[in-house]
C-alpha positions as CSV (number, residue, x, y, z in Angstrom):
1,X,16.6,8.9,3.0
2,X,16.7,10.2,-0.3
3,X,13.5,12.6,-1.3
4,X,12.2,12.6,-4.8
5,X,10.2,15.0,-6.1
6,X,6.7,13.5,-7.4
7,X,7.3,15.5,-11.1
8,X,11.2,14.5,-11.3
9,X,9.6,10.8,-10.7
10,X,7.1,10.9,-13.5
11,X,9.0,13.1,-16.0
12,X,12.9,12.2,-15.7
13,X,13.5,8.5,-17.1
14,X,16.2,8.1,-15.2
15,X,14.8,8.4,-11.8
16,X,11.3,6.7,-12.8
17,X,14.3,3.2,-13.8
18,X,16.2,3.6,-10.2
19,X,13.5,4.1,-8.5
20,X,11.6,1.2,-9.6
21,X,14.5,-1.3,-9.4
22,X,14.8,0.1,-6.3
23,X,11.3,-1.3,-5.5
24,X,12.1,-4.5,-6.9
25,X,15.1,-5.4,-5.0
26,X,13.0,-4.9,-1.7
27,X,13.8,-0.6,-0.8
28,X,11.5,0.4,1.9
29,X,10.1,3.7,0.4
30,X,7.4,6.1,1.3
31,X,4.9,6.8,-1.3
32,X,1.8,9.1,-1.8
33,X,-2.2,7.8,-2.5
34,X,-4.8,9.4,-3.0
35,X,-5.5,9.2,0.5
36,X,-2.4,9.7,3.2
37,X,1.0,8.7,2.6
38,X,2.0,5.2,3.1
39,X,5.0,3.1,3.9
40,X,5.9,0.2,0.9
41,X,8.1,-2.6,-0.2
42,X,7.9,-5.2,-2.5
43,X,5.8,-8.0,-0.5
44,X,8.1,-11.0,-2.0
45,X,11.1,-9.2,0.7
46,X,9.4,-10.6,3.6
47,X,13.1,-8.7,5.4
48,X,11.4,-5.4,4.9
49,X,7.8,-6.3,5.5
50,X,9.2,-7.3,8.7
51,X,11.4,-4.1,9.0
52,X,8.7,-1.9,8.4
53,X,6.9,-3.1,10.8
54,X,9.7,-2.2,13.5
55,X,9.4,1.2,12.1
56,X,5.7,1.9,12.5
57,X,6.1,-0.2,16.3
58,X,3.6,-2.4,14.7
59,X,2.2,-5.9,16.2
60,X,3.2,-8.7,13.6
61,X,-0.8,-9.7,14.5
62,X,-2.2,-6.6,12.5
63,X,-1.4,-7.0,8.8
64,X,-0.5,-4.3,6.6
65,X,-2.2,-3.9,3.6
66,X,-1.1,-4.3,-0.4
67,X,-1.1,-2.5,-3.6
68,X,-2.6,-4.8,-6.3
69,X,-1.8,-4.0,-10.0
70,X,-4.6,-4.9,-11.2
71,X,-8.3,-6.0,-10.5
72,X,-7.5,-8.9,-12.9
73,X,-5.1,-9.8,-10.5
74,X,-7.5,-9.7,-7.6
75,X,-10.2,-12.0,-9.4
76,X,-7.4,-14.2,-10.1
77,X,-6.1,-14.3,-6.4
78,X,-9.0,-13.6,-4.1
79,X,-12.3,-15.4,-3.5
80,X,-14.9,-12.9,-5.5
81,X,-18.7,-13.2,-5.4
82,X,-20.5,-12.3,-8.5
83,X,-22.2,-9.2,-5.9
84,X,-18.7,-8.4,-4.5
85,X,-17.1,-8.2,-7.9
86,X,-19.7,-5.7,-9.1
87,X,-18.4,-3.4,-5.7
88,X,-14.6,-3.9,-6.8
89,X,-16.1,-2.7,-10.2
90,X,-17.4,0.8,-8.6
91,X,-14.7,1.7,-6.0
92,X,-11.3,0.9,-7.6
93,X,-8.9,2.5,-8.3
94,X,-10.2,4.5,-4.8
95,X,-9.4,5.5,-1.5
96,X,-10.8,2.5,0.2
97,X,-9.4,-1.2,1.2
98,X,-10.7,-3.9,0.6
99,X,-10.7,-7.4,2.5
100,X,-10.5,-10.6,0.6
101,X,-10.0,-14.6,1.2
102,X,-6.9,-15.1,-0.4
103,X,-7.0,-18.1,-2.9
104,X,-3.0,-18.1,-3.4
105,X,-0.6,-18.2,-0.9
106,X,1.0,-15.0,0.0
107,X,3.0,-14.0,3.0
108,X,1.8,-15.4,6.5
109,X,2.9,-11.5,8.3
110,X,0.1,-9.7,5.6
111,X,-2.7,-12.8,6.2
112,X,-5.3,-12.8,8.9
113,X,-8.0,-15.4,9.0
114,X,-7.0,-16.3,5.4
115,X,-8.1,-13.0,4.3
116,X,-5.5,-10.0,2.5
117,X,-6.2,-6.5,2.9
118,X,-6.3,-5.0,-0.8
119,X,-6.0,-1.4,-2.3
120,X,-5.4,0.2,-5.6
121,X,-4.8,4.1,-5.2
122,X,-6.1,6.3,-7.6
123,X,-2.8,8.4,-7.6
124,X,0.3,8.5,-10.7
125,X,2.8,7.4,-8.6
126,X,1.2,4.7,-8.0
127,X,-0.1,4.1,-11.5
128,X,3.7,4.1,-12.2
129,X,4.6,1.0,-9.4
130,X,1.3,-1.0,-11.1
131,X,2.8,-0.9,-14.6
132,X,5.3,-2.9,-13.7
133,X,2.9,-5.2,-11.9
134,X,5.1,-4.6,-8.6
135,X,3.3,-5.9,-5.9
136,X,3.7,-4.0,-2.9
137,X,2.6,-3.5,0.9
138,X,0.8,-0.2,2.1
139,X,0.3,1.4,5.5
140,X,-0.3,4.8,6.3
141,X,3.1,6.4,7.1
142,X,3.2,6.5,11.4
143,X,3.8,5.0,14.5
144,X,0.7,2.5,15.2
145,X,-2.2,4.1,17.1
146,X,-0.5,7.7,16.4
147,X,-1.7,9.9,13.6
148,X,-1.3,10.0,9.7
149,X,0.7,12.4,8.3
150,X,0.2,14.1,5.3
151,X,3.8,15.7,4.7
152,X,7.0,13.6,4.6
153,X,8.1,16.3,6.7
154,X,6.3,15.9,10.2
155,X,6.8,11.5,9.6
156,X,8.8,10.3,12.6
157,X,12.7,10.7,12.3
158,X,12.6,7.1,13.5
159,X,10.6,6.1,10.5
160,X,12.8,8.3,8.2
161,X,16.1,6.8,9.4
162,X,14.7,3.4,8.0
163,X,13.3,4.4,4.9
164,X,15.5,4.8,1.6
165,X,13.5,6.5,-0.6
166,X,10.4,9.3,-0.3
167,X,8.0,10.5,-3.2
168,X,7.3,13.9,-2.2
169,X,3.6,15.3,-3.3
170,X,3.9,17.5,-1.0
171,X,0.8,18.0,1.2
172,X,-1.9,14.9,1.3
173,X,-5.4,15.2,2.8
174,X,-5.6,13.7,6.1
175,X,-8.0,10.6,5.9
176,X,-6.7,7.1,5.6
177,X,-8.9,4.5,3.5
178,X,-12.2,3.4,4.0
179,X,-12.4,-0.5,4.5
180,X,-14.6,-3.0,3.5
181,X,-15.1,-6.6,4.3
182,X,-15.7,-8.8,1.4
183,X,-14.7,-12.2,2.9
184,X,-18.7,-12.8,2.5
185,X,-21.4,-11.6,0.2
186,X,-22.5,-9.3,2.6
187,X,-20.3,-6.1,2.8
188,X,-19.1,-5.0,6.2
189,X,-17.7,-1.4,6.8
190,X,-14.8,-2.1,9.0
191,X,-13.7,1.9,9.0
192,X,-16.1,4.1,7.8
């Protein structure tokens, strides 16, 4: 796993092009948010969806959220209510996820009941994946049911064996996402 400094990411044109074809061509990475850190690849390489979740000991039956670039791109892809549009509005880009009816089709592993977990981190690194409207999956960076780690360095060496690139921001507070169902107009806290 190679580890890359959050700064040398953002400042050092070089990294910021290898990393982000890196993303493109399906690299499972780790990534900080403005929450905990998560676990990513580009959703259209089903491969490493499938790989990360091996990694995290994850059941195929729990999907794993993703990173929209935009909220554009969500009104064009998700079933919106006028009400639920004016919530997207207020929370994003935010530490919460949010769950949608997907209008599109997207892959069957990150669908449940038709509906797509969505986020948008307010965090640079991300900001950086977003520009190049990179799609990507998100889940906090651990084994499933165990806790979230907010330093690369106490992540499982199981995970870290399968990962090939880290953005290191160093320590991370330790709360994953609030979530929100938005499959109706009524708004249901799923994890508060």
């Amino acid at each position: 796993m190679r580890i890359i400094k959050q700064e040398d990411l953002l400042q050092d044109d070089g990294i910021k092009q290898e990393f982000l074809q890196a993303v493109k061509t399906g690299a499972i990475f780790i990534h900080p948010t403005d929450t905990v850190y998560g676990l990513g690849c580009n959703i259209e390489n089903l491969d490493s969806i499938k790989k990360i979740y091996q990694l995290k000991q994850r059941e195929e039956n729990k999907p794993i959220s993703i990173v929209a670039p935009s909220k554009e791109w969500i009104y064009q892809n998700f079933h919106v209510s006028d009400a639920n549009k004016g919530f997207i509005e207020r929370l994003l880009p935010g530490p919460y996820t949010l769950v949608l009816k997907a209008k599109n089709k997207f892959p069957d592993i990150l669908v449940k009941d038709g509906a797509v977990g969505l986020r948008i981190p307010k965090h640079p690194v991300i900001d950086l994946i977003r520009q190049e409207a990179i799609i990507f999956t998100t889940t906090s960076l651990n084994i499933a049911e165990q806790d979230v780690v907010t330093k690369i360095e106490d992540a499982p060496q199981s995970i870290k064996d399968g990962v090939e690139i880290a953005i290191d921001f160093g320590q991370l507070r330790k709360h994953a996402s609030r979530v929100f169902d938005l499959t109706t107009d009524e708004v249901k806290i799923i994890r508060p």
